[in-house]
Biotite code that builds the C-alpha atoms (Angstrom):
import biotite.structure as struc

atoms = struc.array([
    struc.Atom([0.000, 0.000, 0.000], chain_id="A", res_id=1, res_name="UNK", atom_name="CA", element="C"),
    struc.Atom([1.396, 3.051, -0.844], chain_id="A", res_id=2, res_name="UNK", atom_name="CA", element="C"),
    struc.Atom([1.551, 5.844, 1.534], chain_id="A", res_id=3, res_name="UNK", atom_name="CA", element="C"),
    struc.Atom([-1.191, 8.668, 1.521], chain_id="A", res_id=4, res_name="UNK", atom_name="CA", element="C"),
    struc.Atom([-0.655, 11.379, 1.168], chain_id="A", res_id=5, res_name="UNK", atom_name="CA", element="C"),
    struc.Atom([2.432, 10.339, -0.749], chain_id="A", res_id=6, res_name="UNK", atom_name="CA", element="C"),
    struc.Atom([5.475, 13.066, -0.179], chain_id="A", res_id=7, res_name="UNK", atom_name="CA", element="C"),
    struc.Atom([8.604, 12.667, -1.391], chain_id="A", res_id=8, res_name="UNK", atom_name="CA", element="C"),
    struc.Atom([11.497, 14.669, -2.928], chain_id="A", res_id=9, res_name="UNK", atom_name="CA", element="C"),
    struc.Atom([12.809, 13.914, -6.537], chain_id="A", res_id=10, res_name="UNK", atom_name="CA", element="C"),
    struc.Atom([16.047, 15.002, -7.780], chain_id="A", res_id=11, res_name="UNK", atom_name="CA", element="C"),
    struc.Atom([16.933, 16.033, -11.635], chain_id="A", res_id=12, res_name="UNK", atom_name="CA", element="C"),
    struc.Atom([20.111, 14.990, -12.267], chain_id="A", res_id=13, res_name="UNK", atom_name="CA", element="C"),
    struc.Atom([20.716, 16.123, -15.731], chain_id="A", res_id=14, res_name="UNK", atom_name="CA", element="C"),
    struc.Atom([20.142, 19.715, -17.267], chain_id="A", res_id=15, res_name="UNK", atom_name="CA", element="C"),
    struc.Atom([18.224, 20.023, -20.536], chain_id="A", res_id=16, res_name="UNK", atom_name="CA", element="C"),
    struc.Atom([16.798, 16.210, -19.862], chain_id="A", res_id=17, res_name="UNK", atom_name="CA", element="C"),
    struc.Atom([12.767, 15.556, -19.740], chain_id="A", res_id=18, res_name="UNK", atom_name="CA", element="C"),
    struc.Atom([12.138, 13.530, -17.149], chain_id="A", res_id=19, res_name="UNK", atom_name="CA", element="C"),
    struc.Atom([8.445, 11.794, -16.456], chain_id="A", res_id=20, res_name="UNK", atom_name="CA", element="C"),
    struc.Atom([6.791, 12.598, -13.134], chain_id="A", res_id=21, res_name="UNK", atom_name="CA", element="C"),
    struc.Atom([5.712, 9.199, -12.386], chain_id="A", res_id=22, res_name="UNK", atom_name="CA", element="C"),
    struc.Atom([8.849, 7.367, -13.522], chain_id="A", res_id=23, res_name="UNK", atom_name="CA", element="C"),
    struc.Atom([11.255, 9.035, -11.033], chain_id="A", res_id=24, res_name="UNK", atom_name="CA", element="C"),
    struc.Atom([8.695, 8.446, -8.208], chain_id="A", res_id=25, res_name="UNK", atom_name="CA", element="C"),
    struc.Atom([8.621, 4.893, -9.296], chain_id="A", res_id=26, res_name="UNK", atom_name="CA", element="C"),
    struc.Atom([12.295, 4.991, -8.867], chain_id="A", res_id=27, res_name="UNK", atom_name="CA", element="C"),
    struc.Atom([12.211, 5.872, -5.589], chain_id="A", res_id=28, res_name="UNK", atom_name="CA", element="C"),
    struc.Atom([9.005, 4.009, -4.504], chain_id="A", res_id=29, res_name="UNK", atom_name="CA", element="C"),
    struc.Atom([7.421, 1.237, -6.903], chain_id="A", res_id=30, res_name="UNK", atom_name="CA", element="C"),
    struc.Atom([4.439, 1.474, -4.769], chain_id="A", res_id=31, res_name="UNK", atom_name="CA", element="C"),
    struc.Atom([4.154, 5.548, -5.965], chain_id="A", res_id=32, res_name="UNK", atom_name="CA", element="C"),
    struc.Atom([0.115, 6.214, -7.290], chain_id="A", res_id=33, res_name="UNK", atom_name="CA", element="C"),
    struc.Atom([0.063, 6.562, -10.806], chain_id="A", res_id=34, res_name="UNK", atom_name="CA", element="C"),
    struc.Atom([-3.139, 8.314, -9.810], chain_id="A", res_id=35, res_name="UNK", atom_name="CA", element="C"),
    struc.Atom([-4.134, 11.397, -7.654], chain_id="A", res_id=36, res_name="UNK", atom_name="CA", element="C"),
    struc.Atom([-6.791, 13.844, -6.853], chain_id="A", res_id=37, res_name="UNK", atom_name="CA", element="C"),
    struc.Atom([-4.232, 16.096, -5.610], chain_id="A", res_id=38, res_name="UNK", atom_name="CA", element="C"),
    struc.Atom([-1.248, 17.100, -6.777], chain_id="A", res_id=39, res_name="UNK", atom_name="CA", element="C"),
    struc.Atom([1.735, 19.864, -5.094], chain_id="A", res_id=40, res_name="UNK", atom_name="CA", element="C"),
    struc.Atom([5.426, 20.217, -6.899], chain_id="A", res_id=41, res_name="UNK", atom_name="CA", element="C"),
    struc.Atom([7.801, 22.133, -5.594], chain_id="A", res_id=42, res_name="UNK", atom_name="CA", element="C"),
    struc.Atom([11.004, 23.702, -6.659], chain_id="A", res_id=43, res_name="UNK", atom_name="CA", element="C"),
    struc.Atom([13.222, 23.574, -3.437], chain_id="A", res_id=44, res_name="UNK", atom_name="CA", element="C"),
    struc.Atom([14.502, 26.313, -1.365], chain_id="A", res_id=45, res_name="UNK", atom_name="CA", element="C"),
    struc.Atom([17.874, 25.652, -1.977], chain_id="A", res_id=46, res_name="UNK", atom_name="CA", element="C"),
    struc.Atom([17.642, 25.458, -6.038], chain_id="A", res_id=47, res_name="UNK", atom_name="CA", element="C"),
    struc.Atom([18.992, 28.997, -6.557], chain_id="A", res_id=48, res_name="UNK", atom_name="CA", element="C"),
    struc.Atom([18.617, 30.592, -9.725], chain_id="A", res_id=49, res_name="UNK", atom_name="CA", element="C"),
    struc.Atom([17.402, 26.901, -11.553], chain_id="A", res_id=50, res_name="UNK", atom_name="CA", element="C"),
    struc.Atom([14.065, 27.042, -13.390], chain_id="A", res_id=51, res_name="UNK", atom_name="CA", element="C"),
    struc.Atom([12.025, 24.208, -13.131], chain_id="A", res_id=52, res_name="UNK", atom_name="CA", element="C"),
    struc.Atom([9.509, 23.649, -16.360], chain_id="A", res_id=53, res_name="UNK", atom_name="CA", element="C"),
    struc.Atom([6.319, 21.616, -15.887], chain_id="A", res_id=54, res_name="UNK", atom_name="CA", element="C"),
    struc.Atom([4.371, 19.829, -19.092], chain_id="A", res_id=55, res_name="UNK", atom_name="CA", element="C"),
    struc.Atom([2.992, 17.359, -20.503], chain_id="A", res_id=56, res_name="UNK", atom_name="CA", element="C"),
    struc.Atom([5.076, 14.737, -23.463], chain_id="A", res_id=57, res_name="UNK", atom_name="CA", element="C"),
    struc.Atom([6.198, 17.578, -25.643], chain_id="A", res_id=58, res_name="UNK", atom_name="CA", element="C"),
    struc.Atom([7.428, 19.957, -23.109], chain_id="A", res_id=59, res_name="UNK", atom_name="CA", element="C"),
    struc.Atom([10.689, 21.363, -24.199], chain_id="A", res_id=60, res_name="UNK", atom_name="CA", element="C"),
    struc.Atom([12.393, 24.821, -22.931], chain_id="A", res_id=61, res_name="UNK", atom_name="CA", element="C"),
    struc.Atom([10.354, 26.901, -25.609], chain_id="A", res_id=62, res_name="UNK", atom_name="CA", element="C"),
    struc.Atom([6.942, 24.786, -25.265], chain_id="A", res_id=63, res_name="UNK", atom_name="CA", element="C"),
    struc.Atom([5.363, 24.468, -21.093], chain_id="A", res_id=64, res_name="UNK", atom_name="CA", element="C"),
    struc.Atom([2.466, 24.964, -18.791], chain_id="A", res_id=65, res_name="UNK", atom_name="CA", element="C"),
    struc.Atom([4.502, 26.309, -15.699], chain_id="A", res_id=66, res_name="UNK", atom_name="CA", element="C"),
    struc.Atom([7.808, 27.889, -15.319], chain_id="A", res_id=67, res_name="UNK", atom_name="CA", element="C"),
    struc.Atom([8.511, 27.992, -11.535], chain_id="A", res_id=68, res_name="UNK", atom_name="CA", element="C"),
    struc.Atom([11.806, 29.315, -9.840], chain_id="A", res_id=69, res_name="UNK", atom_name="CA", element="C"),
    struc.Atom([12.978, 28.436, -5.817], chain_id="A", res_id=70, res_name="UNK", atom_name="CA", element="C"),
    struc.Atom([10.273, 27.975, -3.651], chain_id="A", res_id=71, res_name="UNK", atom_name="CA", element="C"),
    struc.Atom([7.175, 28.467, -6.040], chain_id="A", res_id=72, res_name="UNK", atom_name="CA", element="C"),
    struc.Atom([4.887, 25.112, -6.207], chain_id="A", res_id=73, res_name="UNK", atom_name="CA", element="C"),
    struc.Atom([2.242, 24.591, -8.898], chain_id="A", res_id=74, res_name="UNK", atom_name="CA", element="C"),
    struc.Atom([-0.993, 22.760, -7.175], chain_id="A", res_id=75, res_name="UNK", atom_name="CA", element="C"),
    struc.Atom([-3.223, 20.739, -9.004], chain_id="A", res_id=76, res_name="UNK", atom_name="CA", element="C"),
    struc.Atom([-6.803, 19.688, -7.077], chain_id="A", res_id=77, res_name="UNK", atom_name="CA", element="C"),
    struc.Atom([-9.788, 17.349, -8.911], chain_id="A", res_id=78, res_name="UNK", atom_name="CA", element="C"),
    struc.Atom([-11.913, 17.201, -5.591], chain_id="A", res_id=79, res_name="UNK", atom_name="CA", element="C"),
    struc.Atom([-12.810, 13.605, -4.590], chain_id="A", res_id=80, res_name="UNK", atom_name="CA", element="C"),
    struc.Atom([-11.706, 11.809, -7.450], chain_id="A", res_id=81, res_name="UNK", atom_name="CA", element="C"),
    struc.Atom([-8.739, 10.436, -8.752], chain_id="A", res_id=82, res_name="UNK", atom_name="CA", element="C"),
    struc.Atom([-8.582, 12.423, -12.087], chain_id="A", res_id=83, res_name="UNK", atom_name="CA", element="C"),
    struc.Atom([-4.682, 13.535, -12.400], chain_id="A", res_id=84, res_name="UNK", atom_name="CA", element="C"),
    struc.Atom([-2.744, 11.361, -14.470], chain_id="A", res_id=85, res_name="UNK", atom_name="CA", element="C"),
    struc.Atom([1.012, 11.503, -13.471], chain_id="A", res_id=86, res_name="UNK", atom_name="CA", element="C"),
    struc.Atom([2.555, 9.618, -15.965], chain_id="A", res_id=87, res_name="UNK", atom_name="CA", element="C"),
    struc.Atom([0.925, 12.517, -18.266], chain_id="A", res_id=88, res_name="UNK", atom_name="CA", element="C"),
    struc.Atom([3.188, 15.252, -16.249], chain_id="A", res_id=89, res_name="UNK", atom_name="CA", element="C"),
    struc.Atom([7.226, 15.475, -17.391], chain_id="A", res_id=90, res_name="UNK", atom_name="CA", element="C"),
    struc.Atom([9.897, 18.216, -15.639], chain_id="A", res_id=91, res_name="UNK", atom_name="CA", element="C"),
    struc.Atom([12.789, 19.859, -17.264], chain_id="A", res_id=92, res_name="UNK", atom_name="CA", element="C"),
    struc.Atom([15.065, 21.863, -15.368], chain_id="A", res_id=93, res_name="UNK", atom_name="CA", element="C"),
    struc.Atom([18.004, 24.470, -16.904], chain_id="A", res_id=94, res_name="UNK", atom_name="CA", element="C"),
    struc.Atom([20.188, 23.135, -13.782], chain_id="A", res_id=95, res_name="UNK", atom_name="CA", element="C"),
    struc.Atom([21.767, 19.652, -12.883], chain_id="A", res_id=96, res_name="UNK", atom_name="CA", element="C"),
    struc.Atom([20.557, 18.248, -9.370], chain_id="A", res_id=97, res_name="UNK", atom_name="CA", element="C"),
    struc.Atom([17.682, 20.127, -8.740], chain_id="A", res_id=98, res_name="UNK", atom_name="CA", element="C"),
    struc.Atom([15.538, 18.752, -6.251], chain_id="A", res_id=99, res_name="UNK", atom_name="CA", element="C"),
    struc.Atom([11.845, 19.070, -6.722], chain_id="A", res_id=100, res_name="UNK", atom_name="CA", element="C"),
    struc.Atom([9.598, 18.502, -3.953], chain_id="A", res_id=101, res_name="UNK", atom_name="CA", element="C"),
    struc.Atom([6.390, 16.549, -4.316], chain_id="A", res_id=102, res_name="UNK", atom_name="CA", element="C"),
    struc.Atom([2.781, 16.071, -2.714], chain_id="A", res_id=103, res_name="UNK", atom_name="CA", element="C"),
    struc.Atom([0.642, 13.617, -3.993], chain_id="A", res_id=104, res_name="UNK", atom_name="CA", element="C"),
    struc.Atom([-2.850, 12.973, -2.318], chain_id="A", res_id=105, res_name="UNK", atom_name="CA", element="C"),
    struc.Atom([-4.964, 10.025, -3.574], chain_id="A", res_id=106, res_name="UNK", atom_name="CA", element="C"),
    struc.Atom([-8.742, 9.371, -2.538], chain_id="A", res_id=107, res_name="UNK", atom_name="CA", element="C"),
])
């Protein structure tokens, strides 16, 4: 059983790389909800001047949802149902090791 809510923190290890949501929490947890009705990511505190970019399959450094810098978090909320697909959520970051924090709530 995975935990609920599920928080965890995620690191991008590569600049310029698309990485999906869901796969690095699976690397970390195999038990991570593929699943939520609410979502919270993070850029941490500490991530400087790195820009964290927040899409869906195509994103790219011209082509994204959400551009957020330290400390701003993008929140996603479907009320009580399990409507967010992570696997449909990738991150790019213009910084190697950037640690992204995550929130993931499931009903």
């Amino acid at each position: 059983m995975p935990s609920n809510p599920w928080l965890k923190s995620l690191t991008l290890t590569t600049s310029g790389t698309k990485y999906s949501l869901l796969t690095l929490m699976q690397a970390i947890d195999n038990g991570a909800p593929a699943r939520a009705c609410s979502l919270q990511i993070q850029l941490d505190t500490g991530a400087g001047a790195a820009h964290l970019f927040i899409g869906n399959e195509d994103l790219s450094a011209t082509n994204m949802g959400v551009n957020l810098v330290a400390s701003q978090a993008l929140a996603f909320d479907t009320a009580p149902q399990n409507l967010l697909n992570l696997y449909q959520i990738y991150l790019w970051s213009d910084t190697s090791g950037v640690r992204v924090n995550v929130k993931v709530l499931v009903q």
